[in-house]
C-alpha positions in Angstrom: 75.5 27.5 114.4 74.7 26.6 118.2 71.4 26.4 119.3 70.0 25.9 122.6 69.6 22.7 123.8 68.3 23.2 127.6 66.9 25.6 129.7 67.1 25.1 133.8 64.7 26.3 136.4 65.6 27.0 140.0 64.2 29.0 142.8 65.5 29.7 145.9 64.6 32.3 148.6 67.4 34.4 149.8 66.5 35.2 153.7 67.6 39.1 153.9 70.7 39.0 157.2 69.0 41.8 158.7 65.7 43.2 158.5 64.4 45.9 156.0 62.0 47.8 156.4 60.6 51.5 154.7 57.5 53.2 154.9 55.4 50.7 153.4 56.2 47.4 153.6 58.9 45.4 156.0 60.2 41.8 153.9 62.0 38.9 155.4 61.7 36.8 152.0 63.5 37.3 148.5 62.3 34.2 146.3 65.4 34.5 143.5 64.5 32.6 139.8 67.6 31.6 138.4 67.7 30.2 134.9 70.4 28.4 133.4 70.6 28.3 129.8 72.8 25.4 127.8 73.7 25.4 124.0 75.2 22.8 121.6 78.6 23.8 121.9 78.8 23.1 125.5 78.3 26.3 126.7 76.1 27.4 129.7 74.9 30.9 130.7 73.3 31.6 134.2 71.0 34.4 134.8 68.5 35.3 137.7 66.1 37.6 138.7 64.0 38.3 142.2 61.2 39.2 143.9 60.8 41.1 147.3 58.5 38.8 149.5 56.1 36.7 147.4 55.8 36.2 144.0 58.6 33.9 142.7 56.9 30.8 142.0 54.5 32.9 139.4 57.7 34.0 137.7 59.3 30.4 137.4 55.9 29.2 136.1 55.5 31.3 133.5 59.4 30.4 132.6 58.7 26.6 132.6 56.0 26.9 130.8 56.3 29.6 128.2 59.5 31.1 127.8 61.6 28.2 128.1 60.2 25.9 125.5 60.3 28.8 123.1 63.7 29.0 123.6 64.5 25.6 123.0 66.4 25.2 119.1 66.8 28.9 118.7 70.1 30.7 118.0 71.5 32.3 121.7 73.7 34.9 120.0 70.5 36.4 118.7 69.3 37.8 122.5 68.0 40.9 121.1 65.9 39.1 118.9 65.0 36.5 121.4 63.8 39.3 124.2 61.3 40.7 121.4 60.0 37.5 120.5 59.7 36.6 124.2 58.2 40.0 125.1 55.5 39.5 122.2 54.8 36.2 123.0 54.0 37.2 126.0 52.4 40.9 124.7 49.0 39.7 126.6 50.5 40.2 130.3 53.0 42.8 129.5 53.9 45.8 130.9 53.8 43.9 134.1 55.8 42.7 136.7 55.9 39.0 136.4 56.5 39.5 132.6 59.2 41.4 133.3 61.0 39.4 135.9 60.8 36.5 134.1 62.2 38.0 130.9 64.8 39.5 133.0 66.0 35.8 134.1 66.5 34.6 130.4 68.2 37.8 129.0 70.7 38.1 131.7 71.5 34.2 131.5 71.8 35.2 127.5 74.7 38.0 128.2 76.4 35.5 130.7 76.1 32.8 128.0 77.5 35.1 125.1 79.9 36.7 127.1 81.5 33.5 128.6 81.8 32.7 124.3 84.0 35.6 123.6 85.8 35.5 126.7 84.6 39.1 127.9 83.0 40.4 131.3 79.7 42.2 131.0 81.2 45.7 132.3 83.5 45.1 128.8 80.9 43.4 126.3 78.6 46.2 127.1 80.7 49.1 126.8 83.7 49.3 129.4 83.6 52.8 130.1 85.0 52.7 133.7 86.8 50.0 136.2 85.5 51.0 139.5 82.0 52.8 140.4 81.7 54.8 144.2 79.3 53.0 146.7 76.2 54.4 148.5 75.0 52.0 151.3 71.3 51.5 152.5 71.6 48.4 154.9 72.4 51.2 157.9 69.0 53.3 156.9 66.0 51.5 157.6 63.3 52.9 158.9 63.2 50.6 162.2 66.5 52.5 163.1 66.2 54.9 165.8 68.4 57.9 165.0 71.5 57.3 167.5 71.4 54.1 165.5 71.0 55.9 162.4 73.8 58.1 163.1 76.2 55.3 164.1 75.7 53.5 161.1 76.3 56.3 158.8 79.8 56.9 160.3 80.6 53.5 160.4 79.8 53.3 156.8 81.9 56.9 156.1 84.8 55.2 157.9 84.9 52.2 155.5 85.1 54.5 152.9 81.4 54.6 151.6 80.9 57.9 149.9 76.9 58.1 151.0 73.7 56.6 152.8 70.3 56.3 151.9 68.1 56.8 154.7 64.4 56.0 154.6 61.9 58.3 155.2 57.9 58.5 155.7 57.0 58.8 159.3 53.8 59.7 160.3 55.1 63.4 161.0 57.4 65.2 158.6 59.2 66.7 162.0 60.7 63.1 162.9 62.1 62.8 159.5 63.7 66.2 160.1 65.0 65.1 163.1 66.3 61.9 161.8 68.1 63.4 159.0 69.2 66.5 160.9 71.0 64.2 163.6 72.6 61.7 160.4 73.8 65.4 158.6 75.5 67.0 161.8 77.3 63.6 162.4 78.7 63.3 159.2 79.0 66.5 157.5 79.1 68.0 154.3 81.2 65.9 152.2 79.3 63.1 152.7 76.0 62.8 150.4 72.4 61.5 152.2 70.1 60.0 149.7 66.5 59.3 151.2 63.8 57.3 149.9 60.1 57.6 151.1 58.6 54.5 148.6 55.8 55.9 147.6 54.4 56.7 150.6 53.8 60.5 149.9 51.0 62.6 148.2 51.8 65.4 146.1 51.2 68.0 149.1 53.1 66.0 151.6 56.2 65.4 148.7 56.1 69.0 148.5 57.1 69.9 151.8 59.5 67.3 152.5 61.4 68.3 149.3 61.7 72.0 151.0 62.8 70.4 154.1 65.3 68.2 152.1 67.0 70.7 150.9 67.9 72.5 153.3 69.6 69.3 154.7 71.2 69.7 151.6 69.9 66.3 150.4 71.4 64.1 147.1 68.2 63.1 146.0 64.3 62.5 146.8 63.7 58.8 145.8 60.4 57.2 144.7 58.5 60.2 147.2 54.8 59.0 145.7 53.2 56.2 143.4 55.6 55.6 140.5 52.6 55.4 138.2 51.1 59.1 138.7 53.8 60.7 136.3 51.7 64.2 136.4 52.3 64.5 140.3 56.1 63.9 139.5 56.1 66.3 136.7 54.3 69.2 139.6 57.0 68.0 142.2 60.5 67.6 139.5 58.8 71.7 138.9 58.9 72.8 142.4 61.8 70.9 144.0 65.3 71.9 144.3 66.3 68.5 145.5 67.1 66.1 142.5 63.8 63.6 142.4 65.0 60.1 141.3 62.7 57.1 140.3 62.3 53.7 138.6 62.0 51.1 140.8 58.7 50.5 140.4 58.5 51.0 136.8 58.7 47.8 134.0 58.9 49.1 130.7 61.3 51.7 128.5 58.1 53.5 127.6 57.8 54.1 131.1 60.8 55.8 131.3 60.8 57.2 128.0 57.5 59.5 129.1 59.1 60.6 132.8 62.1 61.8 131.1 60.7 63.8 128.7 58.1 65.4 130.6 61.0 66.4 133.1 59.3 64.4 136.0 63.1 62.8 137.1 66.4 63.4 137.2 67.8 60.7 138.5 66.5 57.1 136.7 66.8 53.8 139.2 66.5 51.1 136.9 66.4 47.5 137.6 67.6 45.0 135.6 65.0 42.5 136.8 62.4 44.6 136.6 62.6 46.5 133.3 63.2 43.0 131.7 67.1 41.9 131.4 70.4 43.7 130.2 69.1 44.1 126.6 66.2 46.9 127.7 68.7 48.2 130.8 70.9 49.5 128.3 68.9 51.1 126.2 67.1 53.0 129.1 70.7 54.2 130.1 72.0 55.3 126.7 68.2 57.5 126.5 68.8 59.2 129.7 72.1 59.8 128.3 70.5 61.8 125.8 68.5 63.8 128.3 71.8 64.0 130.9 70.0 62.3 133.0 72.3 60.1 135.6 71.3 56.6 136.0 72.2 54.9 139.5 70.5 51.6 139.4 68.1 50.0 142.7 68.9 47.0 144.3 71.4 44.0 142.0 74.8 45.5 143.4 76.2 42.5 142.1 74.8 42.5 138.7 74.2 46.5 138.4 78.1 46.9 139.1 79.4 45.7 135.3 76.4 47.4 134.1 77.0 51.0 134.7 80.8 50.3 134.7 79.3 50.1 131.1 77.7 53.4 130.4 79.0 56.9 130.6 75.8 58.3 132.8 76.0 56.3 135.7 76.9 57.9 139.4 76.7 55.5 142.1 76.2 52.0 142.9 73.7 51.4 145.8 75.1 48.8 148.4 72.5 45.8 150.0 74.5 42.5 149.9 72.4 40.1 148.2 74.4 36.9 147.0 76.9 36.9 149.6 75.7 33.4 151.0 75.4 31.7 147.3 78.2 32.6 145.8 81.6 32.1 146.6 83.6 35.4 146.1 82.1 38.5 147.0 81.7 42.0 145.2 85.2 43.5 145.3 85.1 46.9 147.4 88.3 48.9 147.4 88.0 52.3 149.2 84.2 52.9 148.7 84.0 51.6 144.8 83.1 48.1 143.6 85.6 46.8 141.6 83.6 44.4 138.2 84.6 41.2 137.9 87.8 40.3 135.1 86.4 37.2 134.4 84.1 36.6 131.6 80.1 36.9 131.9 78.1 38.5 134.6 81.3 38.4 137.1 78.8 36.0 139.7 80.9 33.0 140.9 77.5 30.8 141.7 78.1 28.2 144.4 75.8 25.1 143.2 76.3 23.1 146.2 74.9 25.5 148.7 72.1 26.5 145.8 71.3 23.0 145.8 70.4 23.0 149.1 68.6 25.4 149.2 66.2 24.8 145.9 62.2 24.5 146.2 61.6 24.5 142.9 64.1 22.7 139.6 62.6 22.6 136.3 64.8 21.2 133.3 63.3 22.1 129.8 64.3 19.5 126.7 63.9 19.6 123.4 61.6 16.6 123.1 62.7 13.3 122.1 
């Protein structure tokens, strides 16, 4: 039996190309944990996980510290048992974010690892339902974007084959959203879907009237419109609103999710790999909104989201933010609006360790004592 021998710690901090900003918050920084994860045999799995501004370094301390050295000597093929052992190691700061991110680092370095073994890509190992999955983009929707701008990026987008754009929304006045959508609509008509995305900015009242507004713009769905952890308010909105309502972003557990899909509070779930904790709990928050026919279309991670709801029958759409394109060598593969998974086996991420070495703040490397 293999064990695990060594568990690497790096950090790096992926500088967005172009600036994004939404109704709360505008972020220049993504600090990125990756973990490598080496076993007897020889084998080596790399995972990674992020954090939107600040916060990495709490992550890759609780991972050199904690997590790591627990995994040292332990069987890799066992993730499932390894992510609960973690997670209850750990039970004192979870649900939480930094919990969650770091977990998510270990588990997905697991998959790679195990996957690598059998000679299987993710969008296989965990399913292989489809080969492609259609593209939404967000990079031309940010909320600095005046609406000419808005416009022109939505058909630019349409003519590369994208089959949507999210647009952000939350300005002071409801009537300059209309505006801004109204202008992106008549520019690109009705075979093209408009996602927006207000980030929690909203109330209940205000959610209210910009989900009547939204549809008659004949909108795809109403993401995150107030704070993720008010699931009543959801619940009164999901009730009132023809326009789908879509959340999980901002949410770190399967419980979580569990309790908004049953009361009916979502119809759409936006799960993140990093932040409900790694591939092992993704899954299982996709196969229970399966159960409810609930569609899962994934935030953020294009590059490691793609295999994952290639993977599962419930998935609809793959939102697009380049994110590794200056650490890895071959990009996501985009064919007529769908990303194409990776053949090869693991995640499908062709790292490129010279430029990550540059570019490293932080490298831990965890032993089994001597």
């Amino acid at each position: 039996m293999a064990t695990i021998t060594r568990v690497e710690i790096k950090m790096i901090d992926l500088v967005p190309k172009i600036t994004r900003t939404d109704a709360i918050q505008s972020f220049v920084s993504q600090e990125t944990p990756i973990v490598i994860i080496h076993d007897s045999d020889g084998a080596v799995g790399t995972g990674y996980t992020y954090t939107i501004g600040t916060g990495g370094p709490a992550v890759v301390s609780l991972l050199e510290r904690t997590l790591a050295p627990a995994l040292i000597g332990k069987d890799p093929t066992r993730f499932e048992q390894l992510w609960r052992d973690l997670l209850f190691q750990t039970h004192a700061t979870a649900v939480g974010a930094i919990t969650s991110l770091a977990l998510a680092a270990i588990d997905t370095a697991l998959w790679d690892l195990n996957c690598r073994k059998n000679g299987l890509p993710l969008w296989k190992a965990a399913g292989g339902v489809r080969d492609k999955m259609r593209l939404y983009t967000t990079e031309g929707g940010w909320m600095y974007f005046t609406e000419d701008e808005l416009v022109e990026n939505a058909l630019a987008a349409k003519e590369k084959g994208f089959k949507g754009s999210k647009i952000k929304i939350g300005s002071e006045y409801l009537v300059q959203d209309r505006r801004r959508l109204t202008k992106v609509r008549e520019a690109v008509g009705d075979d093209y879907e408009i996602m927006v995305d207000a980030n929690q900015n909203y109330d209940i009242a205000q959610a209210i009237r910009a989900a009547r507004m939204l549809d008659e713009l004949n909108i795809a769905w109403f993401e995150e419109p107030m704070p993720a952890d008010d699931i009543a308010a959801h619940v009164e909105l999901a009730r009132r609103s023809h326009v789908p309502i879509a959340v999980g972003e901002s949410m770190y557990s399967q419980s979580q999710f569990k309790d908004y899909m049953q009361l009916g509070a979502a119809s759409i779930v936006q799960v993140d790999v990093a932040r409900i904790g790694g591939i092992t709990p993704w899954l299982k928050v996709a196969h229970t909104a399966e159960c409810f026919n609930i569609a899962v279309c994934p935030h953020f991670l294009m590059e490691l989201h793609l295999p994952l709801i290639c993977a599962v029958p419930n998935a609809k759409w793959l939102e697009y933010i380049p994110q590794l394109d200056g650490v890895t060598k071959s990009q996501m593969q985009v064919v007529d609006g769908h990303g194409i998974p990776s053949r090869e086996p693991g995640l499908g991420i062709d790292w490129d360790w010279d430029v990550i070495s540059k570019l490293e703040l932080v490298h831990h490397d965890v032993r089994k004592a001597a």
